[in-house]
N, C-alpha and C positions, 0 to 999 in steps of 0.2 A: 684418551683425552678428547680426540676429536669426534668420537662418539657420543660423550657425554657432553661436547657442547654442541653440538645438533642439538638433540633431545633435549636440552632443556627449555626451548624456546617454540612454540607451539607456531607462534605463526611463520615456522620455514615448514612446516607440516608437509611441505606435497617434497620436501627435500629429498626422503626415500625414493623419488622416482629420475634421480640422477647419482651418479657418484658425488661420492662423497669428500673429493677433493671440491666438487663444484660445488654443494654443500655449505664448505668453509669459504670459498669465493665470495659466495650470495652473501654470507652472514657479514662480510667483510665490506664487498663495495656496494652493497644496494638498502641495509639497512640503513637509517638514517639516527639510531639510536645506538646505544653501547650494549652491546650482549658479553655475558660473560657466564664461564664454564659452572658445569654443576658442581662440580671442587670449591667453588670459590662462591656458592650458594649456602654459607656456613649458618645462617638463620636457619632453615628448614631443610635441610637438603638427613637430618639426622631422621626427618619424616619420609624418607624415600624406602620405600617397601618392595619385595619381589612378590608375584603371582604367578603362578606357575597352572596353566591352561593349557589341553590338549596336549601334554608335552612341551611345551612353548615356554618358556619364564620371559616376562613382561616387568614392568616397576614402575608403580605411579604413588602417589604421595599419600599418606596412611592418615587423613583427615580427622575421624574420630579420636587417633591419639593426642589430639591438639586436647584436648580437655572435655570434661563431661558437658561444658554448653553448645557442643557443637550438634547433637541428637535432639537438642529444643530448636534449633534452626528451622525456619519454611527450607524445601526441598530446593526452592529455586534460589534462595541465597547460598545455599550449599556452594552451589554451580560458582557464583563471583567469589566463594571463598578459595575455592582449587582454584581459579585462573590465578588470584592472587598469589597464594602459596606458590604456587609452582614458577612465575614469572618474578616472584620478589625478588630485588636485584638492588634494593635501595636507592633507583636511579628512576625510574618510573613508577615502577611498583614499589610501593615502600612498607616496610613492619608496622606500618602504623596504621597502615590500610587493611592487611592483613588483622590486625589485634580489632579492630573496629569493626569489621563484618563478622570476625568471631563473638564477639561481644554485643550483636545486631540488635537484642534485645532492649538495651541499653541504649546504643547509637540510634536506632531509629526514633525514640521520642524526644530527641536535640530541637527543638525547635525550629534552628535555624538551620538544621540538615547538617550530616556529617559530607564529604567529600573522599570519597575513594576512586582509584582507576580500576577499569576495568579489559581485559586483553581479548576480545573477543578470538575464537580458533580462526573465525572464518569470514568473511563479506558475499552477499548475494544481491544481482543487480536486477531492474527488468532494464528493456530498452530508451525506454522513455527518459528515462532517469540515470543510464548505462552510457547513451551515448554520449551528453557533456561531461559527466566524470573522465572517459576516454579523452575526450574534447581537452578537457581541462589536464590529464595527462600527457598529453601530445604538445599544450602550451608552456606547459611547466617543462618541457624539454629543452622548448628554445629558451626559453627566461633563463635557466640556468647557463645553458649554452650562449648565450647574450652576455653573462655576468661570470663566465670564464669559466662556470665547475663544465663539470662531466656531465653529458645529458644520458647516460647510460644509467646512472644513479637512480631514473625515477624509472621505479619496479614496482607494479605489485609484489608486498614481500609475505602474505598470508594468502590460503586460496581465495580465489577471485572470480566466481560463477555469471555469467551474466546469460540468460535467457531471453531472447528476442520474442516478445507474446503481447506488444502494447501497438502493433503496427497494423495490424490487418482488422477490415471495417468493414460493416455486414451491409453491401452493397448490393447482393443478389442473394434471392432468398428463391424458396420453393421452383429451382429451376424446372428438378424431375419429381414428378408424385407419382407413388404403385396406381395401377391399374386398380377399379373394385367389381367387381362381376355383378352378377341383376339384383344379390341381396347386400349390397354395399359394403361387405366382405372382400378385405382385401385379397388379390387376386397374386400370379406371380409377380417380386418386385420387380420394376424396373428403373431403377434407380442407381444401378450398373455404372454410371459416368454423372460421377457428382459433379455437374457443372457449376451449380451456385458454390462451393466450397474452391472448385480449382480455377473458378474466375474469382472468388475473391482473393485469392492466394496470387494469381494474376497479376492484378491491379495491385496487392500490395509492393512486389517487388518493381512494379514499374514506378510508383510512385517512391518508392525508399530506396533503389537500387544506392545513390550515394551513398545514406547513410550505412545499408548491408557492407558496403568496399569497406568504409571507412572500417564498422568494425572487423570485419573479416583481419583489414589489416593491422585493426591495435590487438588481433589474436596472435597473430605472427610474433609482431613486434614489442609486446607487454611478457615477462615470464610470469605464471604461475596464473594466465588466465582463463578460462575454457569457456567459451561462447558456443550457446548453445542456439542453433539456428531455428531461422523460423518455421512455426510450421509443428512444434513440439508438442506445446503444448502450453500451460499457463504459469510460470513461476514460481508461485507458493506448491500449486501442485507437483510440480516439476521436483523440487525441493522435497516433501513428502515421500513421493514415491522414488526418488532414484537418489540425490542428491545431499540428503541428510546423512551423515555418518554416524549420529548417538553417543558414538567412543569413538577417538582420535586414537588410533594406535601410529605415533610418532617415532620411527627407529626405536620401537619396543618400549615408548612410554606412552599409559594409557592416563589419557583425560577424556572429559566429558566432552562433547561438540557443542558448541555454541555459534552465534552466528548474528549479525547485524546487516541491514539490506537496507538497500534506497526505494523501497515501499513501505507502505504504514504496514501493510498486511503480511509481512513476512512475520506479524507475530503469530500465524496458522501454526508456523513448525514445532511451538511448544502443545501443541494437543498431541504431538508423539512424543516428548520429554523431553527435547531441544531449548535450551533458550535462546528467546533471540529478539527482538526487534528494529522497528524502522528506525535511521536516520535520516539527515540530510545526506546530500549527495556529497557535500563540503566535507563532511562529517567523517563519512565514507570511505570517503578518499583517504584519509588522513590516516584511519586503519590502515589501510592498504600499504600506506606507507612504512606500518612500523610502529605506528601512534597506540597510547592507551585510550580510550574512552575514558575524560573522568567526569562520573556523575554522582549526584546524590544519594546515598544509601536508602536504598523505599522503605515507605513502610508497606506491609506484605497484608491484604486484605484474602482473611480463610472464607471460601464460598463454600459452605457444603454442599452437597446434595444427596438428599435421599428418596427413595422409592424407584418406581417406577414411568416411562410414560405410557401413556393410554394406548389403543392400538393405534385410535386413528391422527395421534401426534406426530410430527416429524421433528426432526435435528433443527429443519431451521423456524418450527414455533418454537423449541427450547431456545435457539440464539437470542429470537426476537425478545422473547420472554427478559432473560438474562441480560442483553443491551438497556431496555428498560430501568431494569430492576439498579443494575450497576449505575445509571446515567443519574438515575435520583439519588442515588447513595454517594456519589462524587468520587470518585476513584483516581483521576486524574493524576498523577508524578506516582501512582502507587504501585506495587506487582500485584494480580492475582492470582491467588491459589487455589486449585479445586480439590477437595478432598472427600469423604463420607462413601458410604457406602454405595451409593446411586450412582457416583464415577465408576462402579465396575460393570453395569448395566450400559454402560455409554462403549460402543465403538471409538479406535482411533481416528474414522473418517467423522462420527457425531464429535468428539474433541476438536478435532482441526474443527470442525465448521466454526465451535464455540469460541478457539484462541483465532481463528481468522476475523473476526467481528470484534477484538479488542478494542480498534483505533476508535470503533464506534460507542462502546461504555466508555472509552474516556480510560483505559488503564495503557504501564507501559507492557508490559503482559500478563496475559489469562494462561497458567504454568501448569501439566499436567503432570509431576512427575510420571516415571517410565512405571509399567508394570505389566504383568504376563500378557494383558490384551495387546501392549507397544511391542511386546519379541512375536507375539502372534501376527500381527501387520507386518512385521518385518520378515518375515517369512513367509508370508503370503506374497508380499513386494519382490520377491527372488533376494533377496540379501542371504547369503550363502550361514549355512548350516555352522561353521565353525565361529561365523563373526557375532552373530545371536549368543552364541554360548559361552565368548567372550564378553559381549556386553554383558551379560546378566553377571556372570563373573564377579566383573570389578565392578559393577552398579551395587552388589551388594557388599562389595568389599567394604564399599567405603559409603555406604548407607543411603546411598541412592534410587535403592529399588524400592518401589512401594507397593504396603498390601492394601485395596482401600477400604478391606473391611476389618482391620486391623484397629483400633481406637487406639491403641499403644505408641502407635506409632505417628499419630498425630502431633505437626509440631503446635508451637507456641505462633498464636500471629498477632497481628495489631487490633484487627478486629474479628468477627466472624459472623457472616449471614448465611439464612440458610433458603434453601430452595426445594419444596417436593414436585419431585418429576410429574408424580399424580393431575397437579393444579395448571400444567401447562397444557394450552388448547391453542385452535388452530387459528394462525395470527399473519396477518400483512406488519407493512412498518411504514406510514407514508402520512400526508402527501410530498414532503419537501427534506423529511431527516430519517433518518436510520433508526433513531432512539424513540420514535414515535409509532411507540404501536399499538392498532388496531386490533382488537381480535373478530375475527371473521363474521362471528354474527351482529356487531356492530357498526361493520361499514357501512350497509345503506344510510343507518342513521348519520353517521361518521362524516361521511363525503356530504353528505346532504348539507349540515352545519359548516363544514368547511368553505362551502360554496359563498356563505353570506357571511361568515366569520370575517371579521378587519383583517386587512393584509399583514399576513405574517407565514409563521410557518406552519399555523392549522388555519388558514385562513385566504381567500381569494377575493374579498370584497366585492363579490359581486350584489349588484340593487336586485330586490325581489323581482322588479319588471322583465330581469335579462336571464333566469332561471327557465323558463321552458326553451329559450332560444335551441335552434336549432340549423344546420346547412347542409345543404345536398350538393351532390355532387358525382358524377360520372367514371365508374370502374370499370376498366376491359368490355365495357360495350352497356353496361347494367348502371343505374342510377344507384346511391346509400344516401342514408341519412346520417349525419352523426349528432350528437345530442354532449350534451355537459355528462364528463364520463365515461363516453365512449372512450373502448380502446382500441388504441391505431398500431400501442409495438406491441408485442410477449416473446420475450425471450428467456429462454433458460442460455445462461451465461454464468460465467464466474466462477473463482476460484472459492470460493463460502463453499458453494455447492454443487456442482461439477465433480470436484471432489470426493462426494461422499456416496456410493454404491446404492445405497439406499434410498436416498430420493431420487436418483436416476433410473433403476431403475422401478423403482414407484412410480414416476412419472412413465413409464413406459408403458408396464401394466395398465396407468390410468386412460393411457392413450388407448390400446387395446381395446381396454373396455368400450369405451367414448366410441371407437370404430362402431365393434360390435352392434351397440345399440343404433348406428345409424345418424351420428352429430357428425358434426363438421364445423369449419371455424371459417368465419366469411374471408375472402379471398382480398380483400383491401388491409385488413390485420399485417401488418408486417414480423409475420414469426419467424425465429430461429433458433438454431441449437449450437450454439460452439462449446465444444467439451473443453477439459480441461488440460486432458492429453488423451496418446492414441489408446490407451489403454479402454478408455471408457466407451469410445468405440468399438474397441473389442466386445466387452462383455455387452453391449448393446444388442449386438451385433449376433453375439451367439445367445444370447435368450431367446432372439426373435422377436423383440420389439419394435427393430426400428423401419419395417414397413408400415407400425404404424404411426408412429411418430411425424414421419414422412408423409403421410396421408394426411396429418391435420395442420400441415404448412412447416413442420419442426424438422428443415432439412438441417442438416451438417453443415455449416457455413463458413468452419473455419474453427482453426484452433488459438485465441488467444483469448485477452479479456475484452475486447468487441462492447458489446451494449452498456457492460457495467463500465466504460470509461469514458464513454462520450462516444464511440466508434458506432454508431447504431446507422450511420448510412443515409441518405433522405428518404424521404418520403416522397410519394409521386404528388405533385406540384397542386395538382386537383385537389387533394388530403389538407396541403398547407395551408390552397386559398381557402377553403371552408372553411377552416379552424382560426386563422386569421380574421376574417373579412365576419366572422359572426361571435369571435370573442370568447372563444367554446373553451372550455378547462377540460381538454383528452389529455388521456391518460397512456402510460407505460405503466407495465407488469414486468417484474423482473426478478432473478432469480440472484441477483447481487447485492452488492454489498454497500454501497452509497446510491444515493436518488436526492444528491440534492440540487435545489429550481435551478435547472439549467443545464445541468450535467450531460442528463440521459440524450435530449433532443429539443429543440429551441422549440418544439410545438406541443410537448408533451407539459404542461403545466404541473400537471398533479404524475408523480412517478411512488408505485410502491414494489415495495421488496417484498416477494413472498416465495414460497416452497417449489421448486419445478410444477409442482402438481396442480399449484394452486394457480400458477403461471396459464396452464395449460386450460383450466377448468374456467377462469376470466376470459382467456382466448374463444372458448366456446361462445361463452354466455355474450362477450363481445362488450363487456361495460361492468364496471364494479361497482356500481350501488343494487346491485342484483341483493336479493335475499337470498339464500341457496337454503334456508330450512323453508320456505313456502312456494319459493319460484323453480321451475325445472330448469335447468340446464338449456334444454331444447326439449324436440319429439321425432319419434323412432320417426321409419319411415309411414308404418300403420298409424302416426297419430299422437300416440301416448307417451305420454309426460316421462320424460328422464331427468330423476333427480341426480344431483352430486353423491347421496349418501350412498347411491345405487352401484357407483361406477367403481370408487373409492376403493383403492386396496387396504386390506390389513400390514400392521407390522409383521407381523409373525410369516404372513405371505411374502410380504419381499424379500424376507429375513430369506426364507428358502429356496428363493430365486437365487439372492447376491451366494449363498454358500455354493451352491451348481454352477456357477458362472464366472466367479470374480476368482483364480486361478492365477499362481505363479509362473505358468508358461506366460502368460500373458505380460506380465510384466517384462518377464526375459525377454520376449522377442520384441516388444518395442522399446526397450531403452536400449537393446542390443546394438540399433543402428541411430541414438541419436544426436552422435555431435556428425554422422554424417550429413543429415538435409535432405533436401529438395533437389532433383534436378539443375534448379533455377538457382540456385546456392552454390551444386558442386561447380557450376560455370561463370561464376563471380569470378572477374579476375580482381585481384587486387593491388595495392601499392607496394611497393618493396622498401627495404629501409629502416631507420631508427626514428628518423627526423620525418614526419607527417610532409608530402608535398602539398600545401593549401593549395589550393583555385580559387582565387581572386573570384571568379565568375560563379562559384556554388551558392548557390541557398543554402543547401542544407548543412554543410559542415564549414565552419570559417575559425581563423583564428580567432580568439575575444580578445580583449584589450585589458582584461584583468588585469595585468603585469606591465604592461607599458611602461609606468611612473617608474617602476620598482627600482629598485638602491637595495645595495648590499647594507648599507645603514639601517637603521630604525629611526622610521620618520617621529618628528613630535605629536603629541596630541593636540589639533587644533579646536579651538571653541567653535559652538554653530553660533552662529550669529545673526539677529534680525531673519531667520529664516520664515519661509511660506509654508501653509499648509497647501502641499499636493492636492490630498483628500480627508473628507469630513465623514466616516465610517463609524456602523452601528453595530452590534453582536455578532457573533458567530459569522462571520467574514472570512472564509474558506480559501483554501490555497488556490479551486477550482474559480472564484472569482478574480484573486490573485494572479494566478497566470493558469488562464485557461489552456485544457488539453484538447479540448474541441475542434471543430471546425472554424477556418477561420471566415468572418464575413466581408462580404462584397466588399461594404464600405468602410474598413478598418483602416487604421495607418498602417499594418500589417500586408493589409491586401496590396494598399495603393504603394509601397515595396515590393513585393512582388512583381505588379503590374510592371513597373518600372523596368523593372530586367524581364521582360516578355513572358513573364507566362500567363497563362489564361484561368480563370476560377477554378474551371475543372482540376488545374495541375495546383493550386493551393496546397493542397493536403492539410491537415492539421495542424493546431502549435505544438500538440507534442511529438509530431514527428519532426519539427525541425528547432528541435532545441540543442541542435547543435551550431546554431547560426545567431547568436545573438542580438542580431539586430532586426532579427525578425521577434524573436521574443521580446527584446524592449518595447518593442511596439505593440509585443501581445499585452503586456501588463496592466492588469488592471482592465481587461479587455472583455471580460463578460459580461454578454447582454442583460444579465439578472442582477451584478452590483449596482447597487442603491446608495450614493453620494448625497448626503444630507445638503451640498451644496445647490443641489441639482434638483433633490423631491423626487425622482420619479426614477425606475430602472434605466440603466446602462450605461457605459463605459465613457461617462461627461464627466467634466469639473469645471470650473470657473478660475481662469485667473484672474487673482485676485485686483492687483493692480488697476486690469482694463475693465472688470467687469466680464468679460467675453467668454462663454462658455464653448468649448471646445473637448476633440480626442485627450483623453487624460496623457497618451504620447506627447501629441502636440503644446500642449500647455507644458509638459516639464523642460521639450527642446525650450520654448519660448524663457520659461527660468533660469536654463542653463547660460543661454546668449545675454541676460541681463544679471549672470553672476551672482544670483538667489539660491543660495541652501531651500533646502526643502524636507518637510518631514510630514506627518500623517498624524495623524488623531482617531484613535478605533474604542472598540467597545468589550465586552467580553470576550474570548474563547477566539482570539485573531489568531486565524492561520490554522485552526481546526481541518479535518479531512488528508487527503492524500501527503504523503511527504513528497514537497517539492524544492529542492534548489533554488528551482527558477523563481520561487515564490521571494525569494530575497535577493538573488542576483538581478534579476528585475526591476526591483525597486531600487537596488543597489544603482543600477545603468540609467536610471529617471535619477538620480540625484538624490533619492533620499537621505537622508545622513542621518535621521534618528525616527520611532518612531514612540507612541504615546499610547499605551492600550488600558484596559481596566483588566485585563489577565492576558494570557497566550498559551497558545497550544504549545507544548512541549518542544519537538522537534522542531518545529516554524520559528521558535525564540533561538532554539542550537544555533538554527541555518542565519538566523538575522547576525546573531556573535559574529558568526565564520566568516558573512562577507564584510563584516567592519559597519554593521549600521547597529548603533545604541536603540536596544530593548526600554525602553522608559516603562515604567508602570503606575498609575494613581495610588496615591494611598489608601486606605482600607475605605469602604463608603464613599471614595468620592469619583465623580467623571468630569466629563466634560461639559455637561448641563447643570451638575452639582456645583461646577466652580465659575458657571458663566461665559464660558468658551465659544465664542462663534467658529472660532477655526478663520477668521478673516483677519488677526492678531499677528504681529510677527514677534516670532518667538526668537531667547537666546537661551542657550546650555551651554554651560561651561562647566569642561572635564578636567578634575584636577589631574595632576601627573599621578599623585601616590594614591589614586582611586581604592575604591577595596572593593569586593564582592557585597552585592546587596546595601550600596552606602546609597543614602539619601539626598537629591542633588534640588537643585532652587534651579528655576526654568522662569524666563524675566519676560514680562512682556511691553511693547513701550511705550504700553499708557501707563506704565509703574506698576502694573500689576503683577503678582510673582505666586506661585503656587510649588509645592512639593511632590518631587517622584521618588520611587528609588528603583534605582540602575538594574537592570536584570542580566550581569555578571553577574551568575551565582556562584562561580570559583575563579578559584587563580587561572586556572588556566583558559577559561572565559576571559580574562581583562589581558592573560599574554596573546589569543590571536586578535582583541582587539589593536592591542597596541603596534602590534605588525602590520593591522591592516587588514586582517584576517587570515586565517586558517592555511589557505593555499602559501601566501605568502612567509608566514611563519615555517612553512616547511623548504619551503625552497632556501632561505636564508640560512635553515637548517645542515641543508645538504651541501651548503657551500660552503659551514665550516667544516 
């Protein structure tokens, strides 16, 4: 009995690693919902099957015996049909969710969407995003312990991964460069004491030591969580290579692994046949707790692909390609799926690059079911000989292995595009979005029209008269010029590509070459290289590339996501006033996965994503409107012309590098030691305890005031009333304008916080290194230099209240609202809340006051997170906006929420010149309008744990 109620419940999964009386403890006092035994599972428990493996017998649920429609299913609904089956309990999970995703075919063209839960195995965190869920765990201890339960109750009760790779920022670059002897030939290295990587590493821990204690100590004090310290490497990769399990073998019941993370980009992990994507962090949490996800049943977009690519294509021109292609196709609330023949031509690190670049086509994932290339990765990864032979096992038991060149085997989908490998060529993505891509021989053109193009996001408005403009300025003792164009970063970063063997070391090779020939990359460029983990350094390492990597300013600088998040470090002061003081549009190269204005570095205007290689090959040439089929690269040391085409490796060449080098020792011996750290980790001391001891005096970790109000009652729904517009927002209005992860500035309300309790700019650090401190994030919100307030005209983090006229810190205008007892809400445009999944993008606004907000659509997760903190999603109706209906945004608006609301009902919004206009509510379910009515999400759980 006690056996069989384990196992039937997936998220006590890591229970095998305690007895099993503690087991039945867990299930008892830290869930928050009703479990109950597999005896008493009398719906589907007669689908419960044995597999007998290795000698072993195993038993997981015999899925095709459900009925002949379940082998027309996409691969990746498969996966929410097991979670279903196996967790139905008619209390969460219910037969009706179950009959509905068998039946997908059907449910998916509902118009209005069906509503099923979904039980994810597993949650994955980075730090960024890691540490207020912690934060937010530690407050929900006292809240409950405030309001009489047991603060022991709040447990993560599924595994709980969380990776430290968002904190360290490329502040020292090219410390050590090889020696080159008289023919520019690299000589012995000397680059024996990586000091740009062990001084970044340095500074990150002095700058985050709090926040390191804090989690150090919710590892202690949280069960079932495993923090992975800094220094590892990047998350999603992290996740790929060590941290994904494929099959959950749970006290001998197999399910499939799935997994939900507080990054958009945890949707990487289905290019090895994981499902899994971002949520909020609210979201998150509430997994953790015990919670189902319930969302709407997708519809399943089939991408095929067939052929080949060329030699000289990489992984990430097919992403590029593919982001495109999917972005005009609209894929948005949809899954997609890869299938055709041309997927078996693709590597599992070319997959991960393609499902890590989802959040950017707009889908909730890009699914690669598993097939012999995912047990060939997982065996090359050191994943042991017996558990490969298990997975494939039961992946075929129960029809989850795929062939891709199988047409039989092809399911049923909503729609189907295709893509031939052949037609993809080599491509950037820029200046300002991810989905805009260039291909390489039409950047000169490209950049050129962008420069005079109207200000938008292909566009810089600059006047004909300011296009030769140019500024000089003083380097290590030498004068430069930089011009419109020039670039000042190149980094190969990120988890896109980092990741994937093949453009690294392509890029290495292309380094080599570049050597050989005699190039170099001018010494004001601020290049760098942070891998994704140690492994990639390994096989760097032993091909032999990386003296010259190192040679063309591509030190090692650290292991986490550094450039692609904003962490790019400054610039030297000379670089800024140039570019400043003469209006110049330089440029960032990057090997990541967002570039949108503002992101990468406050000086970089125009930022594009391209290939390591192509990273490296801009760094040369020093500017991206280069032609590279007529202009050289540079010239040997003799004189003569070095083109790109010259240097360039083939596929087939790297192909036979990465087979020599990319080796399962390697794997073994660095994830062998990696929950131990860093020196500077093993010497953390930390808290001891259940109960977090705040310090009143911290920045970076503080209690929030979420809970404050809180009542074991359930408060009434109050109407907004006569409310203000905060802010007057246009399209695609990103989380990164929302609550920047940046640097914070001088003159923020942020800063002048800081100031206040002594520290000095230098010690600022980031907003998202201290999003554990809420009242520095309040004052982030809304804090980037690049948001455009219709109120205002012009970039930056203004608004006007409305009242005085007085434009001011968008902070400061909401305290002023708040002291005069004004609701407040927003008015946006399309695709609000696009980009990174951020919490603080709604807690934020939440702590400004907002209480409702008005968009013409919303990104996905950004509408989850708005639900969870209690602020009303409003939407236009079909065609209309805020200039469609006459809206200054200088109006004061009332909404009024009825009690017996329904998902997706249509509400009247009154303004008090009598004008009134129609929205509907974006509650898309029941249980969207239950965490509204708690108050959100957090709150709804803890009320939970108190009955």
């Amino acid at each position: 009995m006690l056996h069989n109620e384990v196992m039937s419940f997936p998220c006590i999964s890591k229970c095998w690693k305690i007895p099993l009386a503690a087991c039945l403890k867990q299930t008892v006092v830290y869930v928050t919902i009703r479990f109950v035994a597999m005896e008493e599972n009398t719906v589907y428990i007669r689908h419960l099957k044995k597999l007998s493996v290795d000698g072993k017998e195993y038993k997981f649920f015999d899925l095709p015996s459900l009925g002949s429609s379940y082998d027309k299913l996409p691969f990746s609904i498969r996966v929410l049909l097991e979670s279903a089956v196996r967790n139905c309990d008619n209390f969460q999970v219910k037969e009706q969710d179950v009959e509905a995703i068998l039946d997908w075919e059907k449910s998916q063209a509902v118009p209005e969407g069906v509503e099923v839960a979904f039980k994810p195995a597993r949650v994955i965190l980075q730090d960024f995003t890691g540490v207020p869920a912690v934060v937010d765990f530690a407050a929900m201890r006292d809240a409950v312990k405030k309001l009489g339960g047991d603060p022991d109750r709040i447990n993560p009760v599924c595994p709980s991964d969380l990776v430290i790779d968002h904190s360290v920022q490329v502040d020292f670059v090219r410390t050590h460069r090889p020696d080159l002897d008289m023919n520019g030939q690299v000589a012995e290295c000397q680059y024996s004491k990586p000091d740009a990587l062990q001084k970044n590493q340095d500074l990150e821990f002095e700058r985050n030591k709090e926040r390191f204690m804090f989690l150090k100590w919710g590892a202690k004090a949280f069960q079932n969580m495993l923090i992975v310290p800094p220094g590892s490497g990047i998350v999603h990769q992290v996740n790929l290579e060590y941290l994904a399990r494929v099959v959950f073998d749970s006290e001998g019941v197999l399910y499939p692994d799935s997994v939900v993370g507080t990054d958009s980009h945890t949707t990487m992990i289905n290019g090895l046949g994981v499902l899994g994507w971002g949520v909020g962090g609210i979201e998150a949490e509430a997994v953790m707790l015990g919670q189902a996800i319930s969302m709407l049943l997708p519809k399943v977009v089939g991408y095929k692909i067939t052929g080949q690519l060329n030699q000289y294509a990489t992984s990430t021109d097919l992403v590029l390609t593919i982001t495109k292609h999917l972005r005009q196709l609209g894929v948005v609330g949809k899954f997609v799926e890869f299938f055709g023949s041309g997927v078996a031509e693709l590597s599992i690190a070319d997959r991960a690059t393609i499902s890590n670049m989802c959040p950017e086509y707009g889908a909730t994932v890009g699914f690669f079911p598993v097939d012999k290339n995912s047990l060939a990765y997982l065996r090359q990864t050191n994943r042991s000989e017996n558990k490969v032979r298990l997975m494939e096992e039961y992946l075929k038991s129960v029809r989850m292995f795929r062939n891709y060149t199988d047409e039989s085997e092809d399911p049923v989908f909503s729609e189907v595009v295709t893509l031939d490998l052949a037609t993809v060529v080599s491509s950037v993505s820029g200046p300002k979005r991810p989905h805009d891509r260039v291909p390489v021989v039409d950047m000169p053109t490209d950049f050129r029209q962008c420069l005079t193009n109207k200000i938008g996001f292909k566009g810089f408005g600059l006047p004909e008269d300011k296009l030769n403009a140019s500024g000089s300025f003083i380097h290590e003792g030498r004068e430069y010029v930089l011009h419109h164009g020039s670039v000042v970063i190149a980094a190969i970063t990120s988890c896109t590509n980092t990741s994937n063997p093949s453009v690294m070391l392509g890029a290495g090779l292309l380094a080599k070459k570049a050597i050989d020939a005699g190039l170099t990359v001018l010494p004001y460029i601020k290049t760098s290289l942070s891998p994704g983990s140690g492994v990639v350094t390994y096989y760097l390492k032993e091909s032999g590339v990386i003296p010259y990597l190192t040679a063309l300013g591509f030190d090692i600088v650290g292991y986490g996501c550094m450039t692609c998040i904003g962490n790019s470090g400054p610039l030297p002061e000379s670089i800024a006033e140039a570019i400043e003081k003469n209006d110049l549009v330089c440029c960032g190269v990057l090997s990541g996965n967002r570039n949108f204005e503002g992101r990468i570095h406050p000086n970089t205007r125009a930022n594009y994503l391209a290939s390591p290689l192509l990273v490296i090959a801009y760094a040369i040439a020093g500017r991206v409107d280069i032609d590279f089929e007529k202009e050289p690269l540079g010239h040997s040391p003799d004189g003569k012309p070095v083109f790109l085409h010259e240097i360039w490796p083939l596929r087939n060449e790297i192909h036979d590098v990465e087979q020599k080098y990319v080796i399962p020792a390697m794997f073994r011996e660095v994830y062998a030691k990696i929950e131990t750290g860093s020196s500077n980790w093993a010497n953390l001391k930390a808290p001891e305890g259940k109960l977090y001891p705040w310090d009143p005096s911290s920045t970076y970790i503080k209690n929030p005031p979420f809970f404050e109000a809180m009542t074991k009652e359930l408060p009434n729904i109050e109407p907004i009333e006569e409310a203000r517009v905060l802010l007057n927002l246009g399209d695609s209005v990103t989380t990164d304008h929302i609550s920047p992860a940046g640097s914070i500035a001088r003159n923020s309300p942020a800063a002048r916080y800081l100031a206040a309790r002594g520290l000095t700019p230098r010690e600022f650090n980031s907003y998202g290194s201290r999003r554990g401190n809420d009242a520095v994030m309040a004052r982030g919100t809304f804090a980037n230099i690049r948001l455009v307030n219709k109120f205002v005209g012009q970039a930056g983090p203004k608004t006007i209240h409305i009242p005085s006229g007085e434009m001011m810190d968008v902070f400061d205008a909401a305290e002023r609202y708040r002291k005069e007892k004004v609701p407040l809400i927003a008015l946006v445009g399309k695709d609000y809340g696009s980009g990174s999944s951020r919490d603080w993008a709604a807690k934020g606004p939440f702590l400004l006051g907002l209480r409702a907000v008005i968009a013409e659509s919303y990104e996905r997760i950004h509408r989850s997170n708005l639900v969870g903190m209690g602020i009303v999603p409003l939407q236009y109706l079909e065609g209309q906006n805020a200039e469609s209906l006459g809206l200054t945004g200088k109006e004061k608006y009332t909404i009024r929420i009825p009690e017996n609301i329904r998902p997706l009902q249509e509400l009247t919004v009154e303004l008090v010149n009598g004008k009134s206009f129609q929205v509907v509510v974006r509650f898309d379910t029941e249980v969207d309008l239950t965490y509204f009515r708690h108050g959100g999400i957090l709150n709804y759980m803890i009320r939970k744990i108190l009955q």
